[in-house]
MARVOKOL-887480 format. One record per atom (N, C-alpha, C, CB): y, z, x. Coordinates in steps of 0.02 Angstrom, whole numbers, plus 50000, padded with zeros to 5 digits. Atoms other than C-alpha are relative to their C-alpha. Glycine has a CB too. Example, Ala and Ser with C-alpha at 12.3 -4.5 7.8 and 13.67 -1.06 7.14 Angstrom:
<nodes>
499415000050045497755039050615500605000050045500015006249950499414999749958499475035750684500555003749961500234992950020
</nodes>
This chain:
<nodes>
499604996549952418555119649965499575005450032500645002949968500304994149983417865130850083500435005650022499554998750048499774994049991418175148950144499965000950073499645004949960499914997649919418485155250322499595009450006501155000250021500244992849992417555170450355500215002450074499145000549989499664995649942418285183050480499775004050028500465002949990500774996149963416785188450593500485006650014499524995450093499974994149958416945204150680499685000050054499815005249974500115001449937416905204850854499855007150040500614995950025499674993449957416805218150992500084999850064499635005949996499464998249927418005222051157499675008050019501125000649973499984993249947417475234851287500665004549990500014997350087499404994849976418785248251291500035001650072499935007149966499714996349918419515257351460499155005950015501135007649982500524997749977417845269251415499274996750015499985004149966500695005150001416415254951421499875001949917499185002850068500204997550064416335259551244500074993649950500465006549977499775008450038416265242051111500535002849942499144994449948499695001450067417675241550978499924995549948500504999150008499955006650066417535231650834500564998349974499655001449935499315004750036418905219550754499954993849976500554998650045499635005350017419385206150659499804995750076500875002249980499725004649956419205189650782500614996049990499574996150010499465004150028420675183050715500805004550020499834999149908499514996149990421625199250740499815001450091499985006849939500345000949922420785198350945500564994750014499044996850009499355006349973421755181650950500555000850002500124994449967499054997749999423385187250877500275004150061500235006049930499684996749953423475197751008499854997950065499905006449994500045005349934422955187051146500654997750011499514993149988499275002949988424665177051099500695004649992500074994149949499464994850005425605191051047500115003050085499715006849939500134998949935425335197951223500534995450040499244998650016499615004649976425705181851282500674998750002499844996349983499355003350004427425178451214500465007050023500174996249915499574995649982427885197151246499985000950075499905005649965500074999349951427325194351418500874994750050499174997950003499625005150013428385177751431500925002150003499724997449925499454999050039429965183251346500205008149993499854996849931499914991050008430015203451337500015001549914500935003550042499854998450071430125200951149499355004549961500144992549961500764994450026428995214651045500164997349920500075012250017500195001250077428575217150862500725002449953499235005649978499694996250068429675221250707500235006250033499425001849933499784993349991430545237950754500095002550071499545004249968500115003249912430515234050947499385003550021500725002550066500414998649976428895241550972499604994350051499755002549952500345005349956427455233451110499385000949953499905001550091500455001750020426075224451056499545001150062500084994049972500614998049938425225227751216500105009149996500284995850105499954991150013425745247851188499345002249939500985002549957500634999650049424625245551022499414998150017500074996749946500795004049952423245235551120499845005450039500134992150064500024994449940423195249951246499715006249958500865001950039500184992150055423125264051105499224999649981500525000249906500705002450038421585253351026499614999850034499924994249971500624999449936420485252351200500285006450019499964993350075500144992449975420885270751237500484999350085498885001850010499875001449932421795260351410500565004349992500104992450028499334997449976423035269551518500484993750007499925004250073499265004449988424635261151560499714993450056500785006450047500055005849956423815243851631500364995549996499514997450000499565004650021424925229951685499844995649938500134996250053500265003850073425045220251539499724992450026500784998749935500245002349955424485206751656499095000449994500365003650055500444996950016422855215651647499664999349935500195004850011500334999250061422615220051493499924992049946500485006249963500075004850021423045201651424499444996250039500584997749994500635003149957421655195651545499335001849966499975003150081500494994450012420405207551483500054998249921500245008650030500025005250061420855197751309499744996249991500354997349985500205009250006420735180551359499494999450021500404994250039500765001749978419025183851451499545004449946499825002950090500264997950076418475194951290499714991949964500815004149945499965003550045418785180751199499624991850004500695000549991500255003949976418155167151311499124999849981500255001050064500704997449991416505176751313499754999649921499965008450038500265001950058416405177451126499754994449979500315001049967499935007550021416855156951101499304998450034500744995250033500335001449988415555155351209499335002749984500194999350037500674997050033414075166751127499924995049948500035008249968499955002950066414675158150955499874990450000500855002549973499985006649998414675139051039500534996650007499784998149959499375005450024416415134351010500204997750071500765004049952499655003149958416945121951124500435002850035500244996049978499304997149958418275126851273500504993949989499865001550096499505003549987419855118651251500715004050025500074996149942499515000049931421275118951366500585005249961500394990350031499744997650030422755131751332500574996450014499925005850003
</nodes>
């Protein structure tokens, strides 16, 4: 059996500054984003998952529009340093 290892990645913030995270926790919030974009639905306690995404890049109040963009091309850009194939969403 093997193990999954859970690189660490890093996202620009609002200051050009790199964050580091979890890629796994980068994704969650790619779709988290997504479905609260979708649906208006938030986390546990009605908080936003894009309010916490915002806190974590230092961003002001960008449409969430925005800021889920600024995810999915994060994330694009990683798959593609690392090799992984593009497949379709």
């Amino acid at each position: 059996m093997s193990t999954m290892h859970n690189m660490i990645v890093g996202i620009y913030d609002a200051n050009g500054e790199i964050k580091e995270l979890p890629l796994f926790q980068l994704l969650q919030w790619k779709y988290a984003i997504k479905i609260e974009m979708q649906t208006g639905m938030k986390m546990k306690g009605g908080r936003s998952v894009a309010t916490h995404v915002r806190k974590f890049l230092s961003a002001p109040r960008y449409p969430i529009k925005d800021l889920y963009n600024h995810i999915a091309t994060s994330l694009a850009s990683i798959n593609e340093q690392l090799g992984v194939p593009t497949v379709g969403e």
